[in-house]
N, C-alpha and C positions, 0 to 999 in steps of 0.2 A: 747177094744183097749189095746193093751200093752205096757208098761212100756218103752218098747224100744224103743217106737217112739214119748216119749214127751222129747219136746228140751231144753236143758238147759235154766237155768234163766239167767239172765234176755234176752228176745228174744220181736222182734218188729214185726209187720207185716203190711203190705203196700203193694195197689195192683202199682209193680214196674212198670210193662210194662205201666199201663195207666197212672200214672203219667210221664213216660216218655213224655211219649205220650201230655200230657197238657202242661206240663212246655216246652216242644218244640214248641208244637202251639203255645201260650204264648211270646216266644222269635218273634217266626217269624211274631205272627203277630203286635209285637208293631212296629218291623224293616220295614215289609210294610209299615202302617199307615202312621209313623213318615219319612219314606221316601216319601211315595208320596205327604205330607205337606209340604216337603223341596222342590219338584219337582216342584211342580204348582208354577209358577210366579205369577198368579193372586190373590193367597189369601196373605192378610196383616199378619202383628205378632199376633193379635188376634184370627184369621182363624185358622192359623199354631198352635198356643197353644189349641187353642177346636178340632184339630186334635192328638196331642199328647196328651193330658187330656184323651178323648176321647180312643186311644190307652192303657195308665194306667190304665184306668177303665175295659177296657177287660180283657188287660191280668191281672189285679190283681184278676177279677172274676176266672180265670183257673189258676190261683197257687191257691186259695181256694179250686178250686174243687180237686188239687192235694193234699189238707192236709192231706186228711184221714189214719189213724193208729191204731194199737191195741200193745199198750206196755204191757207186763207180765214178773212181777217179785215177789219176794217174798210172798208182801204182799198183793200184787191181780193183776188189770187189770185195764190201762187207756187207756179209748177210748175215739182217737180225731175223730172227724167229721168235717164234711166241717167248722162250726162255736162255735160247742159246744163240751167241754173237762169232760168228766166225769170220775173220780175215784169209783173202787168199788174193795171192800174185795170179796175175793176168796168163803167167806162164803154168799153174796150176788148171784150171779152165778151158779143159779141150772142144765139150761142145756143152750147148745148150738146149735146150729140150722141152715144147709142150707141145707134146701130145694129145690128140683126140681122146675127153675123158680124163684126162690129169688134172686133179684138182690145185694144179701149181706145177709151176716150172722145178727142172731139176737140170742140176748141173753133174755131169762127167766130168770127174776129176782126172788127176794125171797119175793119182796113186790107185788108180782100180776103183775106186767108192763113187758113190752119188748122190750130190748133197740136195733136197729141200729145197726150196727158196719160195715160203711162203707170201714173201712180198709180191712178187706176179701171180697171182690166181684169175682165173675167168670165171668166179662165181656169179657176182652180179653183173660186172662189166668183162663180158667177153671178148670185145673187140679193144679195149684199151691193153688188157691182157696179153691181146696178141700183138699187139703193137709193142708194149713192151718188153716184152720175148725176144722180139725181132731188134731192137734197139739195142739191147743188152746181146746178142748175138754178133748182132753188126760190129758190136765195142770188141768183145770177145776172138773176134776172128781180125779184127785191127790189130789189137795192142796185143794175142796173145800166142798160142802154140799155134794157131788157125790158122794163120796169114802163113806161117812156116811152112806147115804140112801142106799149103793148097798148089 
């Protein structure tokens, strides 16, 4: 990959469309819920409150599923996931990885493991996906073990 196509620092990646896509279901449907708790005459204020509760609890689950990202700057790479935020040096990040069928990118670390990186997925957008794959590779073998070993 060339030089030309890794993006300056510091640069974030987040699949845009599907979190669109959540934090909209998310709006709409606490506005349902919470409407149709307002609508019924027959339930009490306690009803209506384990209706909106209820409501909170959804959409707070699909803003979480909207968290995911991959920040890259400097001095490496912070990848959030739906609940867990890890930091890792550029020199930790041997290769990068999306495979045919991977529902997200995964990174080879330098300790044996393989992390996640929910932020690049090719679910709805599969070409931005692999675009960004390729960006964060490109950074990865710039600034990290990559450039060394090549």
């Amino acid at each position: 990959m060339s030089q030309s196509t890794t993006p300056a620092l510091p640069v974030t990646f987040r699949p845009g469309r599907t979190r669109a896509v959540l934090l909209t279901m998310s709006a709409a449907m606490f506005v349902v819920i919470t409407g149709v708790a307002m609508m019924l005459e027959r339930l009490g204020p306690g009803e209506r409150a384990s209706f909106v509760l209820t409501a909170v609890l959804l959409s707070g689950v699909l803003v979480l599923l909207s968290r995911p990202k991959v920040v890259a700057d400097d001095e490496g790479v912070t990848v959030v996931n739906i609940t867990r935020t890890r930091r890792l040096a550029w020199a930790e990040i041997l290769k990068v990885n999306l495979r045919p069928g991977d529902p997200w990118v995964f990174l080879d670390l330098s300790d044996g493991t393989s992390l996640p990186v929910l932020g690049i997925q090719p679910g709805i957008a599969k070409e931005s996906a692999i675009r960004d794959a390729r960006a964060l590779r490109a950074l990865a073998d710039s600034h990290g073990t990559g450039a060394e070993q090549a």
